[in-house]
N, C-alpha and C positions, 0 to 999 in steps of 0.2 A: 115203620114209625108212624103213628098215628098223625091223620092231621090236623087234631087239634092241639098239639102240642105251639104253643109262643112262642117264634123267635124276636131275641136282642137285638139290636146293634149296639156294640161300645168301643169306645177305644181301646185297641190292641194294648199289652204291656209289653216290655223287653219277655220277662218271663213266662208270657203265651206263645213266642216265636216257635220254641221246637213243635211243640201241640200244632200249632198252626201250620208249620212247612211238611209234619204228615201230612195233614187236610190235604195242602196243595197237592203232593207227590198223590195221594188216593185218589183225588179229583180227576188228573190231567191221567194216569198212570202212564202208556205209550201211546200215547194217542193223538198227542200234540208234538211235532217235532221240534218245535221252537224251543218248548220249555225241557224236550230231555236233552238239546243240546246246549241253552242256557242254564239249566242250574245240572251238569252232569252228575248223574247216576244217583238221580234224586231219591230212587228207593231204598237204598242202600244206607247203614248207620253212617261211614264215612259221609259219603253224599248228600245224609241230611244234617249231619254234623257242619259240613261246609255250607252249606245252603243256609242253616242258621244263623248263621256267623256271618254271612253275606246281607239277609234279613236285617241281622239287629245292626249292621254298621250301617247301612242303609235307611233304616227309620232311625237314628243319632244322628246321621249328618244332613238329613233333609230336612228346615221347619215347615219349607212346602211341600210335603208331604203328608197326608194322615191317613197312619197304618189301623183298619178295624176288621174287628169280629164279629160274627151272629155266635149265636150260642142260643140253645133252651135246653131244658132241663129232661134228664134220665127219666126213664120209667118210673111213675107213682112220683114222681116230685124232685129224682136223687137229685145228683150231684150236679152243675152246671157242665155242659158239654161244647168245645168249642168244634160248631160244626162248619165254619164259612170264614174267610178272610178277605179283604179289599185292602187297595191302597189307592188312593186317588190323590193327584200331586194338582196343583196350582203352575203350570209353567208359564211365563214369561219370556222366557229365552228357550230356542231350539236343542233339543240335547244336542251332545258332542259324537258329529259321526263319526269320530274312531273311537273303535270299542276302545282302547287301551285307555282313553282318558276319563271310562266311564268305571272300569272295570281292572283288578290286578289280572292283565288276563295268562301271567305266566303261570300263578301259581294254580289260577284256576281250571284253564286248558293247558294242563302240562303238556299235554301231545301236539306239538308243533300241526299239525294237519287237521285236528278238533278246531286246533285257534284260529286258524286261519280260514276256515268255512263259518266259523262264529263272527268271524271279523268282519266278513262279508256280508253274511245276513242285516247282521247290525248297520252297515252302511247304507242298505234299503230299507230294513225295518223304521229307520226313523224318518226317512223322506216323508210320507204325507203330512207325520204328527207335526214336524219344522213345519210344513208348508203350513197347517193352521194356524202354530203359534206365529207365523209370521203373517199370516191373512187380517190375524185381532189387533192389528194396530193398537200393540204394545199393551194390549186388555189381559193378554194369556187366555189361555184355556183350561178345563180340567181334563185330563189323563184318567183313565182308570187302566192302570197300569198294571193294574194285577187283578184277576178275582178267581180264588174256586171255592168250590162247595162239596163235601162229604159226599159222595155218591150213597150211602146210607142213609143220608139226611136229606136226598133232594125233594123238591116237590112239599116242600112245609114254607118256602116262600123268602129263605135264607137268602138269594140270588137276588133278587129281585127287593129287597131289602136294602142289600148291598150296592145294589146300582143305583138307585131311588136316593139311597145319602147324597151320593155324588148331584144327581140332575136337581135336585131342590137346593143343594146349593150353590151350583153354576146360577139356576137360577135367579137366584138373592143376588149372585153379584151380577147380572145378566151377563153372562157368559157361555160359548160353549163348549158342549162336551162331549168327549170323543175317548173311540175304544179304539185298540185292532183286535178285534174279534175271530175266535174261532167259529165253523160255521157251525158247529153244537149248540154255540151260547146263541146263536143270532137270533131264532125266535123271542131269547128273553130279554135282549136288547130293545128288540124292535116291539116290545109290550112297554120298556120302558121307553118311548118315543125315539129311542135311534134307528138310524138309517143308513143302508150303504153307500157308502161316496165313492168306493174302491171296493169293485166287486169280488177283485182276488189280487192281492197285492205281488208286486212283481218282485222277485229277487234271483238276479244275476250273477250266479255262484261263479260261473265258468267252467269249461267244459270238463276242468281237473275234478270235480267233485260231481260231476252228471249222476252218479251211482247214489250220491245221498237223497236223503228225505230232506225236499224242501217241504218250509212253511205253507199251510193254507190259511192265509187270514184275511179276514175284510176287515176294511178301513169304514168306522160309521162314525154315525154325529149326530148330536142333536141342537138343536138352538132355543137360546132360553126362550121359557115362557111366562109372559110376565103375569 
């Protein structure tokens, strides 16, 4: 893809969600444990059938949350193409460390042994982001709680786009903002001013699940700039 091609940013619709959860599933494909054991068998029509469904209940019931897009345009001009997604949430309050009250997670890890490795993750996955939101004396922070980008489309500045929405408006409300990052994305974090706080976040499966693939994610930040 050329680079001079312009990308967008706008707000996501309910009806960009499937276009949008390929993105993610091509983005991450296996390469990120977290994401193919949080939205399982993402490649997959099922998989991304439920992932979608998961997506659009998710951007309805959050108003702190705002779900967006990059997008530029097809060769010679065509058709719009949704090449990048974000979601970056406003929290205030710590998420809920049981997955169960974040998440249906029967119907989603129907295998008794998926749920309960997911369950676990999640219990350390949210340790540092509570610790922030609770460090902001009641200010919250923003999350960038999601982002991928088209591996076809990288390098045209869709990422970096997507992360730049979120810190300009941490910013405005001076606030800060924080990823858990994979160590892929971290050079482009840390071009957009974040940093690691948690150089490799710890998660404590126990010894029943030794055999899976834990997470490798850093915990960054950045603080506003006024």
């Amino acid at each position: 893809m050329a680079s001079g091609n312009t990308v967008n940013v706008s707000p996501l619709s309910d009806e960009d969600i499937p276009i949008s959860f390929q993105v993610l599933s091509k983005s991450f494909g296996h390469d990120a444990p977290f994401v193919d054991i949080y939205f399982p068998n993402h490649d997959t029509p099922s998989g991304q059938e439920q992932g979608s469904k998961r997506l659009t209940a998710w951007k309805q019931g959050s108003e702190a949350s705002t779900f967006l897009k990059a997008t530029t345009r097809g060769d010679q001009g065509g058709q719009e193409l949704i090449i990048g997604l974000a979601v970056w949430t406003l929290m205030k309050e710590p998420p809920p460390a049981e997955l169960a009250k974040a998440e249906n997670v029967e119907e989603v890890w129907p295998d008794e042994a998926d749920r309960e490795y997911m369950t676990r993750l999640w219990s350390d996955y949210v340790v540092p982001r509570s610790k922030a939101i609770e460090d902001s004396g009641g200010k919250g922070v923003y999350v960038l709680e999601l982002l991928a980008v088209h591996p076809d489309y990288q390098r045209l500045g869709a990422g970096r786009a997507l992360v730049e929405w979120g810190t300009k408006t941490a910013d405005k409300q001076g606030l800060q903002a924080v990823v858990e990052g994979t160590p892929v994305a971290r050079r482009l974090y840390e071009k957009c001013g974040l940093h690691a706080k948690i150089e490799e976040m710890h998660f404590g499966v126990g010894e029943g699940f030794a055999g899976r693939r834990k997470p490798k994610l850093i915990f960054m930040s950045r603080e506003p700039v006024k």
